[in-house]
C-alpha positions as CSV (number, residue, x, y, z in Angstrom):
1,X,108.3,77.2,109.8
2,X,109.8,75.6,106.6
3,X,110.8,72.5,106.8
4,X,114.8,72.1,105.3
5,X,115.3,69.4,102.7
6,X,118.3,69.1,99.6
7,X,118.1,67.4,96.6
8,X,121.1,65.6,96.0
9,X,121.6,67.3,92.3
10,X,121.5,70.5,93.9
11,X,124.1,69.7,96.5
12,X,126.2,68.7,93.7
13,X,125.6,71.8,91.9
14,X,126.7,73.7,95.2
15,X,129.6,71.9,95.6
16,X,131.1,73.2,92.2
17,X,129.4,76.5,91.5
18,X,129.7,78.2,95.4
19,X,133.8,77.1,95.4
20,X,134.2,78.9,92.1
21,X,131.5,82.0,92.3
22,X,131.8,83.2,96.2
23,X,132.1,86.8,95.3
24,X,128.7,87.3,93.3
25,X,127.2,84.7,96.1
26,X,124.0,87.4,95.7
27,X,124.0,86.6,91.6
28,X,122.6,83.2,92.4
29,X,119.1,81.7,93.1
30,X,119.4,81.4,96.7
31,X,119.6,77.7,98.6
32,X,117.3,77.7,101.7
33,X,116.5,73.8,101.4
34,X,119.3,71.8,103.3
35,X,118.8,69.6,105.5
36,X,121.9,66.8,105.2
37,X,124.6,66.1,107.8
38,X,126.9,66.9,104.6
39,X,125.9,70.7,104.7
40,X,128.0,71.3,107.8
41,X,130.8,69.0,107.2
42,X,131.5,70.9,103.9
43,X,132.6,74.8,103.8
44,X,131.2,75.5,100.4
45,X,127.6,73.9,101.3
46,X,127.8,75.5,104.6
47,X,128.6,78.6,103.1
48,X,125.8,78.2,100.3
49,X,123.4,77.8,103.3
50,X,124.4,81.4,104.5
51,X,123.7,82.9,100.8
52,X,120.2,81.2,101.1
53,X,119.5,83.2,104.5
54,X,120.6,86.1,102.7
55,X,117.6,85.9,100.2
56,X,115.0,87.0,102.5
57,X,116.7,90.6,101.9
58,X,114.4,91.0,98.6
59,X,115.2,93.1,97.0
60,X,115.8,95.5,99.7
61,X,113.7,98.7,98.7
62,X,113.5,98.1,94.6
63,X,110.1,96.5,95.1
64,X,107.4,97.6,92.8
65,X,105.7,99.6,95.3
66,X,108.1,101.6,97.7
67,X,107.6,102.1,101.0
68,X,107.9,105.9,100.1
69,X,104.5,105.5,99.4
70,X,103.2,105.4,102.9
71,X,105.1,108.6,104.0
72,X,105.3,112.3,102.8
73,X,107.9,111.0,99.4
74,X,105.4,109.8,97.1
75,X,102.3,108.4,96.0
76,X,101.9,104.9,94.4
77,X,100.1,105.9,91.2
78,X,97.9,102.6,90.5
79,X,94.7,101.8,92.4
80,X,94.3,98.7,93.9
81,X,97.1,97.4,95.3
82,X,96.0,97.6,98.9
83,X,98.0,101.2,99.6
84,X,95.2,103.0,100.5
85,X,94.3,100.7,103.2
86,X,96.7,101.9,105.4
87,X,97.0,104.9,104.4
88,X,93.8,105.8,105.3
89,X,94.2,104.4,108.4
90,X,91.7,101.7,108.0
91,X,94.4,98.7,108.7
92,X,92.8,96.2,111.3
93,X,94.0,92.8,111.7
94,X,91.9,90.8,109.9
95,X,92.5,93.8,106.7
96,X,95.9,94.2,106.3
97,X,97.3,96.9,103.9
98,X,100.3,96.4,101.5
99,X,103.5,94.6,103.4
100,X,106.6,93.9,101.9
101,X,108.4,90.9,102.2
102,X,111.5,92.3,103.7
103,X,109.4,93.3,106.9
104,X,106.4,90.7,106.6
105,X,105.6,88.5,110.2
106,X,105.6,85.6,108.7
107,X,108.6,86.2,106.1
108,X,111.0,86.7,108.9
109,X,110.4,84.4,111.3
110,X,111.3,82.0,108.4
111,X,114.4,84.3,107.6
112,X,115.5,83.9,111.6
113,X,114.5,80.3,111.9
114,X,116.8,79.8,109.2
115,X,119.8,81.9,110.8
116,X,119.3,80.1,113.9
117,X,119.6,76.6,112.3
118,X,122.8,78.1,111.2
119,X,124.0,79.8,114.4
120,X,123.4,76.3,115.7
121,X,125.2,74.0,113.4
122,X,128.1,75.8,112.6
123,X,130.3,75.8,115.9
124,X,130.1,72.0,115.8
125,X,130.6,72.0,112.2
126,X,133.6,69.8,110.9
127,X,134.7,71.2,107.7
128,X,138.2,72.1,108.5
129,X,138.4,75.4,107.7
130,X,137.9,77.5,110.9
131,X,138.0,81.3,109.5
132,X,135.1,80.3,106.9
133,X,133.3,78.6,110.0
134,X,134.0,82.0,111.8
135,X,132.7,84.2,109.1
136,X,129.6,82.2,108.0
137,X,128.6,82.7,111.7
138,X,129.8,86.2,112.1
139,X,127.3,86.4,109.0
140,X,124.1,84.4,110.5
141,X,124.4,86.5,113.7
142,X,124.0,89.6,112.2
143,X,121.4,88.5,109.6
144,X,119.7,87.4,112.5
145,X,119.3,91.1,114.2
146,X,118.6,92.7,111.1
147,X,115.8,90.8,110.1
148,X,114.8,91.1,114.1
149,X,115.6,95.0,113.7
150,X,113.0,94.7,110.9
151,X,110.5,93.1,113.2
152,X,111.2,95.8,115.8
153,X,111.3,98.6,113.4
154,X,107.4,97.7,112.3
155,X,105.9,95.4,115.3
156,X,107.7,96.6,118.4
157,X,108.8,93.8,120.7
158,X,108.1,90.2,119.7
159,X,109.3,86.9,120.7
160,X,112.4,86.3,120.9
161,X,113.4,82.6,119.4
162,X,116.9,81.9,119.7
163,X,116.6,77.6,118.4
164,X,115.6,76.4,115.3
165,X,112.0,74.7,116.2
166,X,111.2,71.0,115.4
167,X,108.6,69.2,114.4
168,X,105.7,68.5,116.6
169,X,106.9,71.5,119.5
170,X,104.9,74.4,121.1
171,X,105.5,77.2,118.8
172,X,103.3,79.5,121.4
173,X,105.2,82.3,123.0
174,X,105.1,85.8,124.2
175,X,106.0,88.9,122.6
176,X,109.3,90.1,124.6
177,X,109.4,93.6,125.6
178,X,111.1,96.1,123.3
179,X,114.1,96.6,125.4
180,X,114.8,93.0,126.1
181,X,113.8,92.7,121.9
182,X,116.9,95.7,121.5
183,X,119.3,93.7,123.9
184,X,118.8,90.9,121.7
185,X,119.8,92.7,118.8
186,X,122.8,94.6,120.2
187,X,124.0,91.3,121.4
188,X,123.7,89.7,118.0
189,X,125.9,92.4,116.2
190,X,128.2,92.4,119.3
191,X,128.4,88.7,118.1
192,X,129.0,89.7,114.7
193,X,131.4,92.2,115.0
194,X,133.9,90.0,116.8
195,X,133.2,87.3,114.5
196,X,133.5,89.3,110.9
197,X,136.6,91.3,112.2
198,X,139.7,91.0,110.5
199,X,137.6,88.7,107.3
200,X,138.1,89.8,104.0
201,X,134.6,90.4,102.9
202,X,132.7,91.1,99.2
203,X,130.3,93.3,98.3
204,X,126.8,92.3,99.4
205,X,127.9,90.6,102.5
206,X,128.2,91.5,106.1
207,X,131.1,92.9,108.0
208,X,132.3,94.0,110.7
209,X,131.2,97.2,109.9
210,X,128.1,96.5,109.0
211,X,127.2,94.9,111.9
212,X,128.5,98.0,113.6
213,X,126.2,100.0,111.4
214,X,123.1,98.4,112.2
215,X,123.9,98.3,116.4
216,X,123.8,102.4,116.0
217,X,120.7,102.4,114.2
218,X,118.9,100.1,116.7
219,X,120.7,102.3,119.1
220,X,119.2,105.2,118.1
221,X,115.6,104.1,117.5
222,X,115.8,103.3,120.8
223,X,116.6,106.3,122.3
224,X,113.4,108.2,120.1
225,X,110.5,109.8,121.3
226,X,107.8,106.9,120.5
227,X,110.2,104.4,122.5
228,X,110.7,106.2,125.4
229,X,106.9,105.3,127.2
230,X,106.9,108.6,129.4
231,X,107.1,110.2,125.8
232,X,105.0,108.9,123.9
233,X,101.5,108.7,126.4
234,X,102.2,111.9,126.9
235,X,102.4,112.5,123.0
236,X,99.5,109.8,122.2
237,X,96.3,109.0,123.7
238,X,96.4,105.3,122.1
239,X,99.8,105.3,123.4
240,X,98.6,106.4,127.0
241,X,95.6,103.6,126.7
242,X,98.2,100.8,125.7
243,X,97.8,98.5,129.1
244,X,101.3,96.9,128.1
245,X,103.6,99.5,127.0
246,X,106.8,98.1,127.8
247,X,106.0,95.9,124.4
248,X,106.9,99.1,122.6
249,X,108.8,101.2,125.0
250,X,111.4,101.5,127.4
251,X,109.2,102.0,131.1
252,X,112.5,102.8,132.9
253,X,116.0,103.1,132.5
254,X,118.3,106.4,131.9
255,X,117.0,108.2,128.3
256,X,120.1,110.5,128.1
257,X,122.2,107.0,128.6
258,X,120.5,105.1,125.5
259,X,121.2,108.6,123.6
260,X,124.9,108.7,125.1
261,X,125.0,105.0,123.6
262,X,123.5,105.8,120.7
263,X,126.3,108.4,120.0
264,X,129.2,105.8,120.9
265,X,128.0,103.8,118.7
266,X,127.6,105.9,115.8
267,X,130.9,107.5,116.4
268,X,132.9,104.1,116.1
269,X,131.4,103.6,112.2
270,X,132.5,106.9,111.9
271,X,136.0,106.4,112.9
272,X,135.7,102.8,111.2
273,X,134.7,103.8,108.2
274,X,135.3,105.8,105.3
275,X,132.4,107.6,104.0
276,X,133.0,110.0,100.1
277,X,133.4,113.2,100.5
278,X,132.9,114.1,104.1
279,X,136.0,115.9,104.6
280,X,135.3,119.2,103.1
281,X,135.0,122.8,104.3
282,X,133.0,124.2,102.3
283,X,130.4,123.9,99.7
284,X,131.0,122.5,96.0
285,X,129.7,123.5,93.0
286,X,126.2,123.4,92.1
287,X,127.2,121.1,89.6
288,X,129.7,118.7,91.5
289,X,127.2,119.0,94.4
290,X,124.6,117.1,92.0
291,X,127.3,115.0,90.5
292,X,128.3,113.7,94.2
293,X,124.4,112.8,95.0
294,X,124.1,111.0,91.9
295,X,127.3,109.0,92.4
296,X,126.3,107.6,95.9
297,X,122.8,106.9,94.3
298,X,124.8,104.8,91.8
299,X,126.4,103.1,94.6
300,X,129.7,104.2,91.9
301,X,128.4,101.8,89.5
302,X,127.7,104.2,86.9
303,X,129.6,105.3,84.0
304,X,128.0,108.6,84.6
305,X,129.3,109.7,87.9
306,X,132.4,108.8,90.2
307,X,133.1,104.8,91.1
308,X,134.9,105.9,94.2
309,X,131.3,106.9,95.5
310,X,131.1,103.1,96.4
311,X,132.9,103.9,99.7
312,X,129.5,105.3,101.4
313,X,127.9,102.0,100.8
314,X,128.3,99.8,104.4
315,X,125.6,97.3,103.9
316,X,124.3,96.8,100.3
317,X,122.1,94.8,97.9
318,X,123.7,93.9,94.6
319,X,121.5,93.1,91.8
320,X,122.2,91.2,88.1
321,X,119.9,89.5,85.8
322,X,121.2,86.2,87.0
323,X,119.5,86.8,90.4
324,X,115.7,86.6,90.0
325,X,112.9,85.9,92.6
326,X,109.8,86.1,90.8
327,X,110.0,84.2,87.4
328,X,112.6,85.7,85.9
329,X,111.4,89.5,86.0
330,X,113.9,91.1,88.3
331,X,112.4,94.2,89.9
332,X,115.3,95.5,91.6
333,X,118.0,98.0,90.5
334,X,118.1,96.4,87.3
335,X,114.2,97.6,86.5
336,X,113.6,100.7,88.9
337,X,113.3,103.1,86.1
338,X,111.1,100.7,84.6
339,X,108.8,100.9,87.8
340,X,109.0,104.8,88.5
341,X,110.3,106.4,85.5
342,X,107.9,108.5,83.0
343,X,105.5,107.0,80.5
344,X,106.3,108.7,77.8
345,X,109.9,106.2,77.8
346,X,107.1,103.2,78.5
347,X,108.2,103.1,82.0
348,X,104.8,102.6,84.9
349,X,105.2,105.7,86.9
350,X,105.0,103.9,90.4
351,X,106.3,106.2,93.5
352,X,106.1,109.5,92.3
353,X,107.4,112.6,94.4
354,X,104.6,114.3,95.8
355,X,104.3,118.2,95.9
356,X,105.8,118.1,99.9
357,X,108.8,116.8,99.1
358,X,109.5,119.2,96.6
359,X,108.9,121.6,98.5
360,X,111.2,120.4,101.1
361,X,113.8,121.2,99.1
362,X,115.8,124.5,99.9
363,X,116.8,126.8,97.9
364,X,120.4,127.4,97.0
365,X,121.2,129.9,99.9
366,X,119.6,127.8,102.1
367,X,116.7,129.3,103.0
368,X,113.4,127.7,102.6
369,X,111.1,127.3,99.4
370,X,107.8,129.5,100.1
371,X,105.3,129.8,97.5
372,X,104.2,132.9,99.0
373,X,107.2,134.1,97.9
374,X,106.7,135.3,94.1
375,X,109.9,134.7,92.6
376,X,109.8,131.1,94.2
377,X,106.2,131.0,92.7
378,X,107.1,131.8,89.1
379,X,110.3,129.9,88.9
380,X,109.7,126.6,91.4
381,X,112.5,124.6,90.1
382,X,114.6,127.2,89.5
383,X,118.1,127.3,92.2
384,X,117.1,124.9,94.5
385,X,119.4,122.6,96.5
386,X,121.6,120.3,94.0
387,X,120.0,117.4,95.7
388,X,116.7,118.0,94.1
389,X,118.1,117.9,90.3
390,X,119.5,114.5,91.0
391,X,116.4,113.3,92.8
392,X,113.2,114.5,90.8
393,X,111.8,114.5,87.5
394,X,110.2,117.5,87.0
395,X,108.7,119.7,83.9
396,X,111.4,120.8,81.7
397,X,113.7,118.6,83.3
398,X,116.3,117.6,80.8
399,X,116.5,113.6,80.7
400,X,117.3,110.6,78.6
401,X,117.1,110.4,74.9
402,X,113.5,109.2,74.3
403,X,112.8,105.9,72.5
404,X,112.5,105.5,69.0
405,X,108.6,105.4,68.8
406,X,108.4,108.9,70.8
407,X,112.0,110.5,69.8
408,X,109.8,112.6,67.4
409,X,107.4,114.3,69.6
410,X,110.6,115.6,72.2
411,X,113.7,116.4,70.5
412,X,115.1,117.8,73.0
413,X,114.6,114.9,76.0
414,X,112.9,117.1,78.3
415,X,110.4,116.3,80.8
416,X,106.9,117.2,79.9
417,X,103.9,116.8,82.8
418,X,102.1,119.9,81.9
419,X,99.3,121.5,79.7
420,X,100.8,123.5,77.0
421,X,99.1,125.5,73.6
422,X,98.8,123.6,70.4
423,X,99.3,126.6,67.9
424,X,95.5,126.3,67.2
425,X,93.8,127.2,69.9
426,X,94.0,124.0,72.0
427,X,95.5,122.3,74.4
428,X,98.6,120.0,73.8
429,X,98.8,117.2,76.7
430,X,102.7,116.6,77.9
431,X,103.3,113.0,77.2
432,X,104.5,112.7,80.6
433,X,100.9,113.5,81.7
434,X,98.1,110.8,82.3
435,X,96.0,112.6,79.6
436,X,99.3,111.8,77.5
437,X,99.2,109.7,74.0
438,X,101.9,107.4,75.3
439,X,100.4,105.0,77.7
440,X,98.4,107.1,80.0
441,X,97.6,104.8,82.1
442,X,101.3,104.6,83.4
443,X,101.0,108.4,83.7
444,X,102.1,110.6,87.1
445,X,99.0,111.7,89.0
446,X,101.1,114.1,90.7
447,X,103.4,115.5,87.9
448,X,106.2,114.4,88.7
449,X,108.5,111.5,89.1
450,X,111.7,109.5,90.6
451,X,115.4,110.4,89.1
452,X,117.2,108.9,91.9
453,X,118.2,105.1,91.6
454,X,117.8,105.8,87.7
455,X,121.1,105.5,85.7
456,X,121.5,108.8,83.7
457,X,123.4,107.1,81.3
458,X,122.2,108.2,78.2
459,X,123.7,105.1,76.6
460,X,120.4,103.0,78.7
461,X,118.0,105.4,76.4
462,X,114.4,103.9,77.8
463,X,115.3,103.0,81.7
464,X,115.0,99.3,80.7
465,X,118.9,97.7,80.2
466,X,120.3,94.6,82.0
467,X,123.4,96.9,82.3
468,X,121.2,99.2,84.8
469,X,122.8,97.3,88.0
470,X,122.1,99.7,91.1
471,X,122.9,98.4,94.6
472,X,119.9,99.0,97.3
473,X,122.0,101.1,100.1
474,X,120.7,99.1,103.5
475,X,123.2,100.9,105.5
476,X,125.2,103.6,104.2
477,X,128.1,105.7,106.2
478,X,126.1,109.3,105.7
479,X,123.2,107.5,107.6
480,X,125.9,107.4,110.2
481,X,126.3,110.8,110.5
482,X,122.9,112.1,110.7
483,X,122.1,109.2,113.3
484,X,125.6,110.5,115.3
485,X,124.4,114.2,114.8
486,X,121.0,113.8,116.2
487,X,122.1,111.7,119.2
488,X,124.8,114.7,119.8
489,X,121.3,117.6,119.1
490,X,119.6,115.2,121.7
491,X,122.4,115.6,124.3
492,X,123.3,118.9,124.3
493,X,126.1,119.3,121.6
494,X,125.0,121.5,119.0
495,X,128.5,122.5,117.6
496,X,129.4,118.8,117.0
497,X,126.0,118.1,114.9
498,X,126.4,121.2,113.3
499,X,129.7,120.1,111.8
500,X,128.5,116.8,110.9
501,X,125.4,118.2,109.1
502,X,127.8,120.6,107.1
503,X,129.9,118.0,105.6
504,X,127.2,116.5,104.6
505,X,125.9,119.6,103.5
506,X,129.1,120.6,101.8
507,X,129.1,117.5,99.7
508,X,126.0,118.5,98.2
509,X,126.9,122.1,97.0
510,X,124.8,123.4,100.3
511,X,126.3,126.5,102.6
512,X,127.0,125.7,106.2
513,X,124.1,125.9,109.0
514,X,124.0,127.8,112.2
515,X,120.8,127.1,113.4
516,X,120.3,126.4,117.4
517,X,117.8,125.0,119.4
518,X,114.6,124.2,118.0
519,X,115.2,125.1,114.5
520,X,118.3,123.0,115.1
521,X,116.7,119.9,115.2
522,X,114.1,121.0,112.4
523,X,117.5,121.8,110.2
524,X,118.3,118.4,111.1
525,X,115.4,116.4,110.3
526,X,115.0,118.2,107.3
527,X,118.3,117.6,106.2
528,X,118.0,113.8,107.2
529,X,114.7,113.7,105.0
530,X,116.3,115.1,102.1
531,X,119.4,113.1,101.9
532,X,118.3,109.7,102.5
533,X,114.9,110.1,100.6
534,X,113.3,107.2,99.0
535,X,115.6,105.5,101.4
536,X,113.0,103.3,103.8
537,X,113.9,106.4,106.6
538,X,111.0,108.5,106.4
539,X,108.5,106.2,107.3
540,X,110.4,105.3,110.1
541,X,112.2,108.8,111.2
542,X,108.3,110.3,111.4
543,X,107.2,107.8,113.5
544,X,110.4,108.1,116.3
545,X,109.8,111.6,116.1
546,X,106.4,110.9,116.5
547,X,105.6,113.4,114.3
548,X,103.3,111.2,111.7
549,X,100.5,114.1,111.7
550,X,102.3,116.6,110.1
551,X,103.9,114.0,107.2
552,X,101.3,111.5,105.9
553,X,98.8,113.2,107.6
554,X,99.1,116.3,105.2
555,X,97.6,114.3,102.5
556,X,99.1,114.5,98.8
557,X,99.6,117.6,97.1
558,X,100.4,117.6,93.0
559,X,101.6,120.4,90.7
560,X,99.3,121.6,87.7
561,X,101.6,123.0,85.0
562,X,99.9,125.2,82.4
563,X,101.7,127.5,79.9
564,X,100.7,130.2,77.7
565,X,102.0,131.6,74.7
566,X,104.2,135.2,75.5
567,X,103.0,137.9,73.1
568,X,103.9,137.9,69.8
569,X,105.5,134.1,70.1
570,X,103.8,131.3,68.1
571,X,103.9,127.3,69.6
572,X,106.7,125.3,69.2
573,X,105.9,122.2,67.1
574,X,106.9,119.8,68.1
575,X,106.5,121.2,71.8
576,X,109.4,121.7,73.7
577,X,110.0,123.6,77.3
578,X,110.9,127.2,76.6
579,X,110.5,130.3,78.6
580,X,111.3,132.7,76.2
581,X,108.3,131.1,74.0
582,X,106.1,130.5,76.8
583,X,104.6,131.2,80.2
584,X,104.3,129.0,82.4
585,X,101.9,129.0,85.6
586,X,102.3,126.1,88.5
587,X,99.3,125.7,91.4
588,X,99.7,122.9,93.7
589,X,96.7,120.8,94.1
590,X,95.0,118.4,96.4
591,X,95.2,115.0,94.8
592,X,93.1,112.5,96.6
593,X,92.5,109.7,93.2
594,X,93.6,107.0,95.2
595,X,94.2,108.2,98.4
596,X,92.4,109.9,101.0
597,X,95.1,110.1,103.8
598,X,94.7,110.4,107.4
599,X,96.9,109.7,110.4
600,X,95.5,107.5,113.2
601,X,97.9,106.6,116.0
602,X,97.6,103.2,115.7
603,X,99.5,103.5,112.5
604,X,102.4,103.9,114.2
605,X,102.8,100.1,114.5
606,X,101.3,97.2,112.1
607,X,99.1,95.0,113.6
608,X,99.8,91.1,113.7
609,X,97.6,89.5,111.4
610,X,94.6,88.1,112.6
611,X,95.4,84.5,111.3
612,X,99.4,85.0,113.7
613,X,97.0,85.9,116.3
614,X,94.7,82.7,116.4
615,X,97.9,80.3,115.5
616,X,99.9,82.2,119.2
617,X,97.2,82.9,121.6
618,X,99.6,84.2,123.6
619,X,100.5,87.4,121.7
620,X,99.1,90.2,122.5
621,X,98.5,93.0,119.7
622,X,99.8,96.6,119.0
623,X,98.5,99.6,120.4
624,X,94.8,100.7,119.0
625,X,94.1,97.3,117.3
């Protein structure tokens, strides 16, 4: 664990800087190195203690590689960075794929022992203000059960350390069982709620609500399939074989209470909160339906879009310039578009949509996208569910004005990822494409790429400005919704999810659903995948359901784009999308470049490192490891 220690110039600097900046506490380089009696005899230090706790939150999911990229959203387009590993589903211990921070063993257990040294000190604490005192612990309680929730989410059960450890103690214990892991939780954000309520709090910073928030989503996962141990052996051999399944499972207890629980408890944000939009009868625009989606991807900080959208935020991640982790090169909202937008604006291509999610996406009427169909076939992008234009980046997609070194080879700012006539007689490369002669290399392998998170402001021309400041959505009230609908689906109360799903639905432009039964709860999770994609739900959501075979375990499917000249019609120079010019043809394709994917049951939980293993020799490891 890391030892706490202060430098005497940087307490100074505290002293002035956190009394006069509290509001953008998350725009400074985080303190997580005090140690002096001073700290908790001072509200501003203590309080600068509790911004430091915060920094284990990353950079929530604006990471280079996206956790999209182990589930049925995307594919990471560049080889080597250890993707593959898992999912191919030849993780072990002593090989561990790609972890992010925000989840990492070792990374949080340094987050919590921090928390606790706070949950600790501050009730005996003698600065002399006692709401601060109240908040700032209201605050470490519930950043201890999220990063706990983060554990649980990925590890199942583990132990449960409650006292910041010394020097020179056993740091050996058991992994706790999930449900006493959930009870820990629950109680934390009980702890929270009562603390934060009634405190006045900024953006980036627990509440009340948020703490609220994050009891329903624990709630809910434990109510799922995978948790729920008569379920999932009977669902999974390796979960059957698992001698100690109560590490990742409830053994007993009443299911339809944790679901009636779950429900409660996503009811209350509901009548806590505020939510945009959610109180329409019917469907939007098209237009307004893509407009809305936009705005909530914005977190309202957009000038393209509405500011009120800010309301569906709970539990967010600010970013500015001024809050860096890694040398100065903030990877967060600032520089998603750098990270996943196209090539041809110098951008890397990371997660790119694969050819799954697309489909995914309904059509207009709200029936499903079949490429059977032939009018679907010819025209693929062509009335689909508002949702989709705000999301993906497709060909002929109209975007950004390009920058100055490409601006002459697209006019017109449209998308270009396919294979289109030169005028004589061969082939013009998009220069979206990874045969394209703007860096190829940064190139979509699967001809497409990510529009949400990106600020359409065509004022922030190459998806690279400081002004580009998206918050990362941790927790947001539509979450709410789809977690309160599917514990309602689960209990029996189809006309209450129903109503829930169409106001959701509504918001986006999308008719009203009647579905019952089992297509239902397929509506539902469909629904749930397409409004909180690239989100950190899928990978998560698929694994509950325990339904992992039929997501990652399709493999990766791209679109090859080719076009033809129409009779009588000469090329376009420069090129430019036109289907009065051109024909255009699309076949979806295996893509296995970097990835061959399979799903193996074990890969419903990461296995503890080899080296936590030897260091606790009392752990014992996840199921199939």
């Amino acid at each position: 664990m890391k030892n706490i220690k202060l430098l005497i110039g940087l307490i100074a600097f505290s002293l002035v800087f956190m009394a006069s900046c509290k509001k953008n506490f998350l725009n400074t380089q985080p303190l997580d190195k005090i140690s002096s009696e001073a700290t908790w005899a001072d509200g501003p230090l203590a309080e600068a203690f509790i911004f430091g706790v915060y920094s284990f939150l990353g950079y929530g999911g604006f990471e280079e590689q996206a956790l999209a990229a182990y589930t049925d959203e995307a594919m990471f387009t560049h080889a080597g960075r250890n993707i593959n590993t898992f999912t191919e589903g030849s993780e072990t211990p002593s090989n561990i794929g790609w972890i992010s921070s925000t989840y990492g063993w070792d990374n949080m257990y340094f987050a919590i022992r921090e928390a606790n040294v706070a949950i600790n000190r501050l009730p005996t604490s003698t600065f002399a203000d006692d709401d601060l005192r109240d908040q700032l612990l209201g605050e470490a309680y519930f950043l201890r059960g999220y990063y706990y929730h983060q554990l649980l989410r990925y590890y199942g059960g583990v132990p449960l350390i409650k006292q910041p450890y010394g020097l020179n103690e056993d740091y050996t214990i058991a992994r706790n069982t999930f449900e006493e892991t959930v009870s820990s939780i629950v109680s934390d954000l009980d702890s929270a709620t009562l603390l934060l309520t009634g405190k006045d709090m900024s953006d980036g910073r627990a509440s009340k609500l948020s703490a609220m928030a994050l009891k329903a989503r624990v709630l809910l996962y434990a109510a799922s399939d995978l948790h729920d141990a008569t379920t999932a052996k009977a669902k999974s051999a390796t979960m059957a074989a698992y001698p100690q399944i109560n590490l990742v499972a409830y053994e007993s207890g009443d299911r339809q209470a944790r679901w009636q629980a779950a429900k409660a408890a996503a009811k209350a944000v509901l009548d806590e909160g505020q939510g945009y939009k959610m109180d329409l009868t019917a469907p939007v625009s098209a237009e307004e339906g893509k407009m809305n989606y936009i705005s909530i991807a914005m977190g309202g900080q957009s000038a393209i879009g509405d500011a009120a959208a800010a309301t569906e935020l709970i539990f967010q991640r600010t970013h500015t310039a001024l809050y860096t982790q890694e040398d100065n090169w903030p990877l967060g909202g600032i520089h998603y578009g750098i990270n996943n937008g196209p090539n041809g604006y110098h951008n890397w291509a990371g997660n790119t949509p694969i050819q799954q999610l697309v489909d995914d996406y309904e059509m207009m009427d709200g029936s499903k996208f079949n490429w059977s169909n032939p009018e679907h076939k010819a025209a693929p992008y062509e009335d689909r569910d508002p949702r989709f234009y705000a999301s993906i980046l497709y060909d002929g997609a109209e975007w950004k004005p390009r920058p100055a070194d490409v601006a002459a080879l697209d006019p017109v700012n449209k998308i270009q990822t396919g294979y289109y006539p030169d005028g004589n007689g061969g082939t013009l490369n998009g220069i979206d494409t990874r045969e394209s002669v703007i860096e190829n290399w940064n190139g979509s392998r699967t001809h497409y790429y990510t529009r949400k998170f990106i600020d359409p402001n065509p004022a922030l021309a190459d998806n690279q400005s400081s002004a580009q400041v998206v918050p990362w959505p941790f927790i947001r009230y539509t979450e709410m919704a789809l977690n309160y609908a599917e514990a309602c689906i689960a209990l029996g109360e189809e006309g209450e999810a129903r109503d829930w799903i169409n106001k959701i639905r509504f918001r986006a432009g999308m008719p009203a659903i009647e579905d019952a039964g089992t297509a239902l709860v397929d509506r539902y999770r469909n629904e749930r995948r397409i409004e909180l994609v690239y989100e950190e739900h899928r990978y998560h959501d698929a694994r509950r359901w325990m339904i992992p075979a039929q997501t990652v375990g399709r493999g990766i499917k791209a679109i090859n784009i080719v076009a033809t000249l129409k009779p009588g019609k000469s090329a376009l120079v420069p090129y430019r999308h036109d289907n009065t010019v051109y024909n255009y043809t699309y076949t979806p394709v295996d893509n296995t470049e970097n990835e061959t994917r399979k799903w193996d049951d074990r890969m419903y939980y990461r296995p503890i490192s080899r080296d936590e293993i030897n260091r606790n020799d009392k752990l014992v490891q996840n199921p199939g490891f």
